[in-house]
C-alpha positions as CSV (number, residue, x, y, z in Angstrom):
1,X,103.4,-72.5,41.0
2,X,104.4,-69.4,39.2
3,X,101.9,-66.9,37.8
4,X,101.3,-66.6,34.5
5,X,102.7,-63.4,32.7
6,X,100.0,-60.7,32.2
7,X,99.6,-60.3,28.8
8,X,100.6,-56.6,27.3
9,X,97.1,-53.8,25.9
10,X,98.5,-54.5,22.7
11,X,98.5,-58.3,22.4
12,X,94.7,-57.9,23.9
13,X,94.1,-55.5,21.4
14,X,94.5,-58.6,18.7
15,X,96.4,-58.8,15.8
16,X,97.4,-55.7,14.1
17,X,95.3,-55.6,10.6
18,X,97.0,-55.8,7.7
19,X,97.5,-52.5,4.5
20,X,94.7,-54.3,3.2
21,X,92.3,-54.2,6.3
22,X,93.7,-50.9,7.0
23,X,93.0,-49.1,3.6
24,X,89.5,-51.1,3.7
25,X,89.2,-49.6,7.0
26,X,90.0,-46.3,5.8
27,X,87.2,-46.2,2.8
28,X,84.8,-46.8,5.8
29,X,81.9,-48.8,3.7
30,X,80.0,-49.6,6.7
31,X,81.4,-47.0,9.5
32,X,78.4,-44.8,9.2
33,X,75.7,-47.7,9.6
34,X,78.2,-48.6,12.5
35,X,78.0,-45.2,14.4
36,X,74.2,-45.3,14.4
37,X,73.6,-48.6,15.8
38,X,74.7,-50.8,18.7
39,X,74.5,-53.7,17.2
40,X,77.9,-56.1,17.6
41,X,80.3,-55.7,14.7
42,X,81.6,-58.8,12.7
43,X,85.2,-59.4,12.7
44,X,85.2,-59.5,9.6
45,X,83.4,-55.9,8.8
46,X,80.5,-57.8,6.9
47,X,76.9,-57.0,6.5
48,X,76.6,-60.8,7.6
49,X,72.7,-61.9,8.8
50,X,72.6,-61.4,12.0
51,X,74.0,-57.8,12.1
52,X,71.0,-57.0,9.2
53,X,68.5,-58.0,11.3
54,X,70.5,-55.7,14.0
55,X,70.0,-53.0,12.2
56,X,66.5,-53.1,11.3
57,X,65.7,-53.4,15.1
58,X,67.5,-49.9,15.2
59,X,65.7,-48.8,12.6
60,X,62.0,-49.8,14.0
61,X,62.9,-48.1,17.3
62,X,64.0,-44.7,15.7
63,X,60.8,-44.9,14.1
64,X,59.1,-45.2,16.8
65,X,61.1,-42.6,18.8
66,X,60.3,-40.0,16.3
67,X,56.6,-41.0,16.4
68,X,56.7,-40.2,20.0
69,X,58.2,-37.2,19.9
70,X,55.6,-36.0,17.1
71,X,53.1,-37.2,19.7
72,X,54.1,-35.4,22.0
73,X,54.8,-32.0,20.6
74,X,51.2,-32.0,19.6
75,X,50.1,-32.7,23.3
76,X,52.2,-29.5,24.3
77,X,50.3,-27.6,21.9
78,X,46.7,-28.5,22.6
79,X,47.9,-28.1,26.1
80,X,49.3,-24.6,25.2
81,X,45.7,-23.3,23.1
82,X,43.8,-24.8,26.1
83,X,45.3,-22.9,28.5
84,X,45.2,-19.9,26.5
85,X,41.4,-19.5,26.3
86,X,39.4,-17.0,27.7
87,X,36.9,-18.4,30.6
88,X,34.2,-17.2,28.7
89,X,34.9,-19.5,26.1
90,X,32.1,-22.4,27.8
91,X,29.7,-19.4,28.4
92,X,26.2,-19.9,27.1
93,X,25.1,-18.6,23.9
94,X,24.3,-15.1,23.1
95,X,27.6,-13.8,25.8
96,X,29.7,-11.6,24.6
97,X,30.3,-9.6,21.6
98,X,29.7,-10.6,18.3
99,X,33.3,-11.2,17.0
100,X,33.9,-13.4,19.7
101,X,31.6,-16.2,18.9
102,X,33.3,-19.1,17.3
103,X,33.1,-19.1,13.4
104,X,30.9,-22.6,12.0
105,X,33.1,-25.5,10.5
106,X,33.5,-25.0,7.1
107,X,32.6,-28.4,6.4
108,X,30.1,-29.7,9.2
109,X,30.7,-33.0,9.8
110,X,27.4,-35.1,8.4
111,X,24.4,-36.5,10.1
112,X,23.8,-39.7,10.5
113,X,21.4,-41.0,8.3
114,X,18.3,-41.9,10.1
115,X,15.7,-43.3,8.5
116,X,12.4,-41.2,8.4
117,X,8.8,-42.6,8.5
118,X,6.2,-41.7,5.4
119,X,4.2,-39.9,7.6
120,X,7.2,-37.1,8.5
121,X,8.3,-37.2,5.2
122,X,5.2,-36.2,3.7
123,X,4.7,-33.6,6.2
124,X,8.6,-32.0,5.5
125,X,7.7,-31.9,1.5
126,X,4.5,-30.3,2.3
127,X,6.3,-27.6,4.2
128,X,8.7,-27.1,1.9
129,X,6.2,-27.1,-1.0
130,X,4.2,-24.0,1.6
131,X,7.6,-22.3,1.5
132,X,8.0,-22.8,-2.4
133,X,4.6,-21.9,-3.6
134,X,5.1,-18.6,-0.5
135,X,8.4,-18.0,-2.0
136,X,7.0,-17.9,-5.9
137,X,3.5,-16.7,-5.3
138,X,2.7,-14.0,-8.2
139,X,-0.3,-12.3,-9.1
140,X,-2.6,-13.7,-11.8
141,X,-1.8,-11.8,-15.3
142,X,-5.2,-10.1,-14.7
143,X,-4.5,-8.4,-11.3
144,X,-0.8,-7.9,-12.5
145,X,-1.9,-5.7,-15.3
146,X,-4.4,-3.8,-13.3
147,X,-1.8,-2.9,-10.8
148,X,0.9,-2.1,-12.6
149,X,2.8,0.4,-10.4
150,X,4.0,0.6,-6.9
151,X,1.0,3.5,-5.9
152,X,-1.5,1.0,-7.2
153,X,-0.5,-1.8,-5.1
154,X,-0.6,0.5,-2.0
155,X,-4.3,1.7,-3.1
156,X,-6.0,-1.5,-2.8
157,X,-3.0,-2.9,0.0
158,X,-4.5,0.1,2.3
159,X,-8.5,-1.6,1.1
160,X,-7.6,-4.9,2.5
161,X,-8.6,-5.2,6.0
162,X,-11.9,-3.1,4.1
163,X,-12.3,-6.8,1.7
164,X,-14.2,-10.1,2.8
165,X,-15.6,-13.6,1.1
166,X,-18.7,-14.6,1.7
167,X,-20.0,-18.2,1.6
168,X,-22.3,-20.7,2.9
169,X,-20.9,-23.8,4.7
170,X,-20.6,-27.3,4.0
171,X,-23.5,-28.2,5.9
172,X,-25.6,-25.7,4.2
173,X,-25.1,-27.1,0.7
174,X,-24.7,-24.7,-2.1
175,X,-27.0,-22.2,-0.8
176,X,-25.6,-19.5,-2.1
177,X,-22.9,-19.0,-4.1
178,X,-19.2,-17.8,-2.8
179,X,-19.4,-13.7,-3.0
180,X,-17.4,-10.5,-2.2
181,X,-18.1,-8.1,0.2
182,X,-16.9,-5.2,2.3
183,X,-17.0,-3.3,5.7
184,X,-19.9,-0.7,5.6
185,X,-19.0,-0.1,9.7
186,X,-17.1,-1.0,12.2
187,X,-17.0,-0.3,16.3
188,X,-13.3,-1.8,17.9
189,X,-15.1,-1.4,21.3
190,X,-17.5,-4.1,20.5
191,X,-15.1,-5.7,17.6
192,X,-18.8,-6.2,15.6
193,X,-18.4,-5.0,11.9
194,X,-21.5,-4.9,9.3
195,X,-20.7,-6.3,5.8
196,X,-22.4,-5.0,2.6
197,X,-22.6,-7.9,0.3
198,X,-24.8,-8.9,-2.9
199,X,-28.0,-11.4,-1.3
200,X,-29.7,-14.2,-3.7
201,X,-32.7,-15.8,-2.2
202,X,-30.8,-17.2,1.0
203,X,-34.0,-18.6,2.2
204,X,-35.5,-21.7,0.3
205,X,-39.1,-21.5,2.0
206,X,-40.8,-19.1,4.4
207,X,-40.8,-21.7,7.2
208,X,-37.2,-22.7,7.2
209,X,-34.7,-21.0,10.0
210,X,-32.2,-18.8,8.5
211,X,-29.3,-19.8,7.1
212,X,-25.9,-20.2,8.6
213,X,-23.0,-18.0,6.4
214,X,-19.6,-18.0,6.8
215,X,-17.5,-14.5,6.5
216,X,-13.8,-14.8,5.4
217,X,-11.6,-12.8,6.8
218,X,-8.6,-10.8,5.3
219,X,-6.3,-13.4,7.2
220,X,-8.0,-16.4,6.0
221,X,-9.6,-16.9,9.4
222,X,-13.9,-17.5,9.0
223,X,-16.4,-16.2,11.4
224,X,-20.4,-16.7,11.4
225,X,-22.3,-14.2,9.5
226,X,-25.7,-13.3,10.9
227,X,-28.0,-11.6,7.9
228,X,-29.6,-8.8,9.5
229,X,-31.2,-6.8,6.4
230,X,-32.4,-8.1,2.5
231,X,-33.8,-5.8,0.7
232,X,-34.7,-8.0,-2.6
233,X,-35.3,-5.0,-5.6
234,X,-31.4,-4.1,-5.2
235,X,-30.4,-7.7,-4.2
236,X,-28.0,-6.4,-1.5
237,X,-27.8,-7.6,2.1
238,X,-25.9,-6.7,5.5
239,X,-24.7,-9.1,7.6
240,X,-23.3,-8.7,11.2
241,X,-20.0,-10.1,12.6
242,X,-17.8,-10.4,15.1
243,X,-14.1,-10.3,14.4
244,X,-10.6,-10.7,17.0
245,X,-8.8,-9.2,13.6
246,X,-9.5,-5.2,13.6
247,X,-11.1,-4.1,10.4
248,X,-11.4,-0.6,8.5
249,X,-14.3,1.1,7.3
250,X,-13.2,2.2,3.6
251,X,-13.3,5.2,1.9
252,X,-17.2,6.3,0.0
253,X,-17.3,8.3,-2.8
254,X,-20.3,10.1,-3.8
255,X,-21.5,7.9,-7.0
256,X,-20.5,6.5,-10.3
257,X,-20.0,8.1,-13.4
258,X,-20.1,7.2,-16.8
259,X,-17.1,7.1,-18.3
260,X,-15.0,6.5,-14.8
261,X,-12.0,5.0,-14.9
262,X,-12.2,2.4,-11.6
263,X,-10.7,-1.1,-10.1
264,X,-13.2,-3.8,-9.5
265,X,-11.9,-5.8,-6.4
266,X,-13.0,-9.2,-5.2
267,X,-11.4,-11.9,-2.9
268,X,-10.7,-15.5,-4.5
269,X,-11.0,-18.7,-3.2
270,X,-7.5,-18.7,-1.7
271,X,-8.3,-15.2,-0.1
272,X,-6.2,-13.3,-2.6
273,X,-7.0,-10.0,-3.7
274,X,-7.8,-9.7,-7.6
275,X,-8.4,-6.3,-9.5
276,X,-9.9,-5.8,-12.8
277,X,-9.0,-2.5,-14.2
278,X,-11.7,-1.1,-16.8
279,X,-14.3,1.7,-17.2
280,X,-17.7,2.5,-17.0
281,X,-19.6,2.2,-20.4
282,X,-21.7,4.9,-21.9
283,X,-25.1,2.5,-21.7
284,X,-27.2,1.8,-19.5
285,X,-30.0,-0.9,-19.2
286,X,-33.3,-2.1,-17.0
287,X,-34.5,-5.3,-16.3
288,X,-37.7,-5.7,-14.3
289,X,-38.4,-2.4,-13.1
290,X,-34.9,-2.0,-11.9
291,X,-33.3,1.2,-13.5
292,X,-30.3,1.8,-11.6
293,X,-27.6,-0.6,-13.3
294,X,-24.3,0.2,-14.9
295,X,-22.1,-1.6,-17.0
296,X,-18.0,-2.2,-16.8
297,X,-16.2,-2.7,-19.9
298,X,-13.6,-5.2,-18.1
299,X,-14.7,-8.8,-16.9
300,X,-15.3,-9.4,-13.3
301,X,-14.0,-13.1,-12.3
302,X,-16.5,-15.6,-10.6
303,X,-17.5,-14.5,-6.8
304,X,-16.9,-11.1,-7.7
305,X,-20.4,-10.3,-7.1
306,X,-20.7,-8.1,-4.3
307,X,-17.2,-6.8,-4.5
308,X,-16.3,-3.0,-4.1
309,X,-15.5,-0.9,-7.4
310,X,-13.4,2.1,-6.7
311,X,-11.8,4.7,-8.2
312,X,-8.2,5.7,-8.9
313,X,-8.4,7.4,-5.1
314,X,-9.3,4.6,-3.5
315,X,-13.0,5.3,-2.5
316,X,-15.7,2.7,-3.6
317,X,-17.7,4.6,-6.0
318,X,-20.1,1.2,-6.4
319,X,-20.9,-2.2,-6.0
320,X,-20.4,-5.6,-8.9
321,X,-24.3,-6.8,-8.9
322,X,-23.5,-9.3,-11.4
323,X,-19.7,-10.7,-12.5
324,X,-18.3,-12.1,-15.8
325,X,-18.0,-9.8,-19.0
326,X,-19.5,-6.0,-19.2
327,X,-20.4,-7.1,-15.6
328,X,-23.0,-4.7,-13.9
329,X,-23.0,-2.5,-10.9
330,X,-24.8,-0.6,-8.7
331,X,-24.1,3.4,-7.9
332,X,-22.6,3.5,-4.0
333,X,-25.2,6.0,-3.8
334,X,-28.0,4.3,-4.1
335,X,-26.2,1.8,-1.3
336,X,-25.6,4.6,0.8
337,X,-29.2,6.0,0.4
338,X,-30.6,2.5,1.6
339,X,-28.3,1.8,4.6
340,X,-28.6,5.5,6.2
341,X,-32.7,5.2,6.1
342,X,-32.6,1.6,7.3
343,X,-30.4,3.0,10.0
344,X,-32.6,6.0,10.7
345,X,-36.4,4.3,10.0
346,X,-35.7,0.6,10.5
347,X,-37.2,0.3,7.1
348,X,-36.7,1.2,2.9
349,X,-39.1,3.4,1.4
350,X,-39.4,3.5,-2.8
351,X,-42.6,4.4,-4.8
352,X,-44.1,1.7,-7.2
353,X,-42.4,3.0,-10.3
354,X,-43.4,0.1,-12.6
355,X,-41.5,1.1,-16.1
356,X,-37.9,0.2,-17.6
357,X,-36.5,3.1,-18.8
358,X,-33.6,4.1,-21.1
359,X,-31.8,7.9,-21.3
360,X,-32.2,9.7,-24.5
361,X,-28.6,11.2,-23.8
362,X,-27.3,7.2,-24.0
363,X,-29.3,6.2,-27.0
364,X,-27.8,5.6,-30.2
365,X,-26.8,9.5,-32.4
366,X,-29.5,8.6,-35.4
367,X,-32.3,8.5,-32.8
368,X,-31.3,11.3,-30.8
369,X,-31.1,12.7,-34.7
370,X,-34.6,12.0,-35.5
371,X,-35.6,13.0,-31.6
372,X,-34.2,16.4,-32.3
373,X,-35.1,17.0,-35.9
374,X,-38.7,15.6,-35.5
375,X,-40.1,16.5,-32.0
376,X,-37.7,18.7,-30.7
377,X,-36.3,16.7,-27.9
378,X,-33.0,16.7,-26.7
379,X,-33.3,14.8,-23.1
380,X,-35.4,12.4,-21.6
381,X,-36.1,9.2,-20.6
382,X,-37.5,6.9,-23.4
383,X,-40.2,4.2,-22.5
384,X,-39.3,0.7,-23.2
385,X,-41.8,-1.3,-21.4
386,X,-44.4,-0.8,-18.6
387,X,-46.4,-2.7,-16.3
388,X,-49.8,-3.7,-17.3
389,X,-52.5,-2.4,-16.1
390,X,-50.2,-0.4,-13.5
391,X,-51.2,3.4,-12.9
392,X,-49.1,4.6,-15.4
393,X,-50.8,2.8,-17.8
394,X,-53.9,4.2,-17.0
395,X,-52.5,7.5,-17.0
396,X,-52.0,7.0,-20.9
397,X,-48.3,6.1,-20.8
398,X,-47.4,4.0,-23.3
399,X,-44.2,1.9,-24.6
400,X,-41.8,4.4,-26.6
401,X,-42.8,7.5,-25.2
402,X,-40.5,9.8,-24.3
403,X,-41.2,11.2,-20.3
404,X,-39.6,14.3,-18.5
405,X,-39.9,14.4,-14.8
406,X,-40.9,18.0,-13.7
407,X,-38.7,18.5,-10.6
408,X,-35.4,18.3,-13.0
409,X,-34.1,15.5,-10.7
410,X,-31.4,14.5,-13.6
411,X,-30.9,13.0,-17.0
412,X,-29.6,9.6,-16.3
413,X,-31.4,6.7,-15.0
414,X,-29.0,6.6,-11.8
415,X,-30.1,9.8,-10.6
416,X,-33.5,9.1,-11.0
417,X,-33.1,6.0,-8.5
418,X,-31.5,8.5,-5.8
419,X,-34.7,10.6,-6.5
420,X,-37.0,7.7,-6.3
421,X,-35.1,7.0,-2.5
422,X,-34.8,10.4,-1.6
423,X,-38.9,10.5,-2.0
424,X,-39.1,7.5,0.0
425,X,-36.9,9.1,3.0
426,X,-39.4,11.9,2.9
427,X,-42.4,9.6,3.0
428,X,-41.0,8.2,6.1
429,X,-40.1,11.3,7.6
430,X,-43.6,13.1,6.8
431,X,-45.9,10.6,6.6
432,X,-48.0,12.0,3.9
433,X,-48.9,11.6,0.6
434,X,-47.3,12.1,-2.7
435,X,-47.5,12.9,-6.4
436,X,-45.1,12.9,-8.9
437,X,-45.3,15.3,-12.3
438,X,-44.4,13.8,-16.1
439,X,-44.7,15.8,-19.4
440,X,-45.2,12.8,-22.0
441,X,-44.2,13.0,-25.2
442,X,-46.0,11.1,-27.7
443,X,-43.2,10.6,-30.5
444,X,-45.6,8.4,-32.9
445,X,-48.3,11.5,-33.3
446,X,-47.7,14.7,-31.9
447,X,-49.9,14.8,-28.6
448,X,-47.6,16.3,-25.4
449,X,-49.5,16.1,-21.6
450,X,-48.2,16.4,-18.1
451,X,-49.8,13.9,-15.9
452,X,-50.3,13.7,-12.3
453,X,-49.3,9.9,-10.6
454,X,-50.1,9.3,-7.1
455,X,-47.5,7.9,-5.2
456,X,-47.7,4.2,-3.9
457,X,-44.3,3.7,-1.6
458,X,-43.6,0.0,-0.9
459,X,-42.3,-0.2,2.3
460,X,-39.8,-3.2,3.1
461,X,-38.0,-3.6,6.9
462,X,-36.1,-5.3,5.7
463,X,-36.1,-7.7,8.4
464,X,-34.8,-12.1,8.2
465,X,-37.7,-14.2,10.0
């Protein structure tokens, strides 16, 4: 058999296209989709169905392809960063300087929600309520005004480790009522301070032990008060304590004045500090024998009693003996007199001196008028009541009189108390007996005498069975 011609590149090339296929050709309508794909081309140059669904397989994978590379270009980079880091990078917390600690997200990605019990939410609002009421705490208006400038709020700042609340606790009852009251000494050896404060009767009935009392501290901490001295005409009392916090013994003036400008200080129920600012009247006033008040023009808030006045130095010039308006006080010297011959004696010394008094200097201008016109009297101390059937009395003193005291021991009633002590401190000292000079002055007739009174002293130790 013979072998069959081989056919010619041209006739397996097929049929040579015709101008039309060849300009159609030309134009190119689908050449471009063509160069991008594999997919088989139709004879016939048609987007026919099969070759459409060709070329969205092409498409998918060049999506695909791209999404890879993307992938991987951002591999590469973490890769690069990473290895790019310092070592120290993973060190613990406070390496390093400052710049190179790594800046907070600006937007920290949120906490999971967990749900809380009552119990720790009431205890989170009633730290942040601590932190609020801290954070907004102001004085109250009173206090505010009194200490208006920055040197003020120093004065009384240095005064507060000087500054303590005195109470009686739960288990007591109300046996006394909450009170003010300050360091008279203070030994950091021994950390034992004494506190002056203002006393009331702490004991109900001779029999009964003696009463517990509670001593707050400048830092709200509370310590057990033992009550080593009453002395019951003044009303004041010392207590001892011992304190971990170290107190200070303040500054002592000399006394009061009338006319002073001071600061009454007392601690509050919440431990705060409060200041009345005021003055000392021009009047003065007796009540039972007991000649030695002075009055305050400001008001002294409830448990003021006891509480330091002081001046515009800071020294305590006296002591509140009873709070609320034109409260009264007691001259630090007086205070000062007691405490140095209880320290010194183990007892209080004052002569039975049974008469209220007032000062002539104090009294109101027609009096001293008539005093002056009348009788010639320009000083004094005028009689407003007296003891019956005491030894003044019998002397011939009577109620309205005007009295002079011979040693010139001073013109306000005061002084006369610091005379009165200073007598008693000799008594104790000498052990002998006394007598005290008046000139009366009889202003209803005209009869003037000097009269001689014997000296009783009352002596108290001043000691809590």
């Amino acid at each position: 058999m013979s072998p069959k011609p081989r056919k010619s590149v041209a006739a397996l090339s097929g049929p040579k296209s015709s101008p039309a296929r060849s300009t159609r050709s030309k134009s190119k309508p689908d050449s471009d989709i063509a160069e991008h794909d594999d997919s088989p081309k139709s004879s016939s140059g048609r987007l026919t169905r099969s070759r459409a669904k060709a070329i969205e397989q092409v498409g998918n994978r060049t999506v695909e392809e791209s999404a890879g590379v993307s992938s991987n270009k951002k591999k590469r980079r973490i890769e690069e960063e990473t290895a790019g880091e310092s070592p120290a990078t993973g060190a613990p917390e406070g390496h390093g300087t400052l710049a190179s600690r790594p800046l907070p997200p600006t937007h920290p990605p949120p906490t999971p929600r967990v749900r809380k019990s009552s119990c720790i939410v009431r205890l989170e609002v009633a730290r942040l309520q601590k932190l609020t009421l801290r954070r907004d705490k102001k004085d109250d208006p009173s206090t505010a005004a009194a200490l208006p400038t920055p040197s003020d709020k120093n004065m009384v700042l240095g005064m507060s480790r000087s500054i303590v609340r005195v109470s009686s606790p739960p288990s007591e009852g109300k046996l006394i009522s909450p009170r003010t009251g300050f360091v008279i000494s203070w030994d950091g050896a021994t950390k034992r301070a004494m506190i002056v404060t203002l006393s009331t009767y702490f004991k109900k009935k001779p029999h009964e032990p003696q009463p517990e009392l509670w001593v707050h501290l400048p830092d709200k901490s509370i310590v057990q008060g033992r009550l080593i001295f009453v002395n019951r005409h003044y009303s004041l009392a010392i207590l001892e304590i011992t304190s971990d916090l170290p107190l200070q013994v303040p500054t002592f003036g000399s006394a009061a004045k009338y006319g002073q400008e001071i600061l009454a200080l007392s601690r509050d129920e919440n431990m705060s500090l409060v200041a009345r600012r005021g003055a000392i009247t021009w009047s003065d006033g007796s009540l039972m024998w007991r000649n030695h008040y002075m009055f305050l023009d400001c008001d002294v808030p409830e448990g003021g009693e006891g509480g330091p006045v002081v001046d515009y130095c800071g020294s305590i010039i006296a002591v509140v003996y009873r709070d609320g308006p034109c409260a009264a006080i007691i001259s630090i010297s007086i205070i000062h007199a007691l405490y140095e011959m209880w320290e010194q004696f183990s007892c209080v010394a004052r002569p039975v001196f049974d008469m209220d008094l007032k000062s002539v200097e104090l009294a109101s201008f027609s009096l001293r008028e008539e005093l002056s016109l009348k009788h010639n009297i320009e000083g004094g101390f005028i009689v407003e009541h007296i003891a019956n059937d005491s030894a003044l009395e019998n002397l011939g003193v009577r109620r309205g009189d005007v009295i002079f005291f011979e040693d010139k021991c001073g013109t306000m009633l005061p002084e006369i108390e610091d005379y009165l002590l200073h007598l008693g401190r000799r008594y104790l000292g000498e052990k002998r007996s006394m007598v005290l000079k008046l000139e009366v002055h009889d202003i209803e007739g005209t009869c003037k005498e000097t009269i001689t009174l014997p000296l009783e002293f009352k002596v108290s130790s001043g000691k809590v069975a």
